[in-house]
C-alpha positions as CSV (number, residue, x, y, z in Angstrom):
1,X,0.0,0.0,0.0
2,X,1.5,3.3,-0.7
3,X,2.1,5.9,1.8
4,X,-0.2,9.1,1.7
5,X,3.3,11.7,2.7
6,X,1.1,14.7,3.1
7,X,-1.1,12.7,6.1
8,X,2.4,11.2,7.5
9,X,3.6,14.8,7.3
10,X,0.4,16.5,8.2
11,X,0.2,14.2,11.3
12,X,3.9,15.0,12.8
13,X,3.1,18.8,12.8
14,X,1.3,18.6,16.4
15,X,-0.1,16.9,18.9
16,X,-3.3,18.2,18.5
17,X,-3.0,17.1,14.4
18,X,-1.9,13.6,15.4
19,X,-4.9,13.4,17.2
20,X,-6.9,14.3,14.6
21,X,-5.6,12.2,12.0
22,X,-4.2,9.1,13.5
23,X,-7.5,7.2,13.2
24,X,-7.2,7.8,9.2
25,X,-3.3,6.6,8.9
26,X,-2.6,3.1,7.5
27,X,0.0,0.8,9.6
28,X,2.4,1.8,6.8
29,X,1.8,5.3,7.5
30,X,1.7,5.2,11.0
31,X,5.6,2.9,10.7
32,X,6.4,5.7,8.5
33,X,5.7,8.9,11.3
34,X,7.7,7.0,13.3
35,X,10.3,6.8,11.6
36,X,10.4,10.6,10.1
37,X,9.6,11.4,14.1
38,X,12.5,9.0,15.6
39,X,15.1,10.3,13.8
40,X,14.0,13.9,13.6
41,X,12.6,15.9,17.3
42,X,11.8,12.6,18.6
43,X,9.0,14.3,21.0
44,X,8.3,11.2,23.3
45,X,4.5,11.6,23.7
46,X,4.4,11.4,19.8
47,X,6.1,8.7,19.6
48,X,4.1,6.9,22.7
49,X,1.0,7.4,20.5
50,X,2.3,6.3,17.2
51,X,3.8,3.5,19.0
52,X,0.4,2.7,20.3
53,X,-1.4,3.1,17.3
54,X,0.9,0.6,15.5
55,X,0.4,-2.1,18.1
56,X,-3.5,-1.4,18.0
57,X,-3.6,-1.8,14.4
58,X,-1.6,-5.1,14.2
59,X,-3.8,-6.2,16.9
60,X,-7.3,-5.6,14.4
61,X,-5.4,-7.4,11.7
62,X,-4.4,-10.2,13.7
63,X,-7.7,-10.9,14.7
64,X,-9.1,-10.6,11.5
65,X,-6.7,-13.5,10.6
66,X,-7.4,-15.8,13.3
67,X,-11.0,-14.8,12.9
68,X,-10.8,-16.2,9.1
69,X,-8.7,-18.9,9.3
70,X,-11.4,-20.3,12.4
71,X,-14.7,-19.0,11.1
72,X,-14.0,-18.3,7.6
73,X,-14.3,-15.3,5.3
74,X,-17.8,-14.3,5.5
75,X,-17.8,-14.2,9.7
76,X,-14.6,-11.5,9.0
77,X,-15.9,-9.5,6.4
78,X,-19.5,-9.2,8.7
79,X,-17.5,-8.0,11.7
80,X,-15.7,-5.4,9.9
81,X,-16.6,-1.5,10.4
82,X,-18.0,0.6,7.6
């Protein structure tokens, strides 16, 4: 998947934009704020959320694995959001 730069960028502006974005950033994204905010201010309470968001998002698509490898396709696509 390709990496939306202006939301990674957008995002890493402020606290206050993190918030507001961070629902809407891919994993990829979110990997890629990291690593643009890491090696760059490295502001600890940005990185703490990022960090958090990555492990929240793995978690959802770990679930949906298990989820169709035990129930099968249609009990994942039912569960998700949208």
């Amino acid at each position: 998947m390709e990496v939306r730069q202006w939301q990674v960028t957008e995002a890493l502006s402020s606290m206050r934009r993190l918030h507001d974005l961070i629902d809407d950033l891919t994993e990829e994204e979110v990997i890629a704020a990291l690593e643009l905010e890491s090696g760059s201010q490295r502001r600890a309470s940005m990185i703490d959320r990022l960090i958090s968001r990555a492990v929240r998002l793995n978690e959802i698509k770990y679930s949906n694995s298990l989820k169709e490898k035990y129930y099968g396709t249609r009990i994942v696509q039912d569960s998700l959001p949208g």
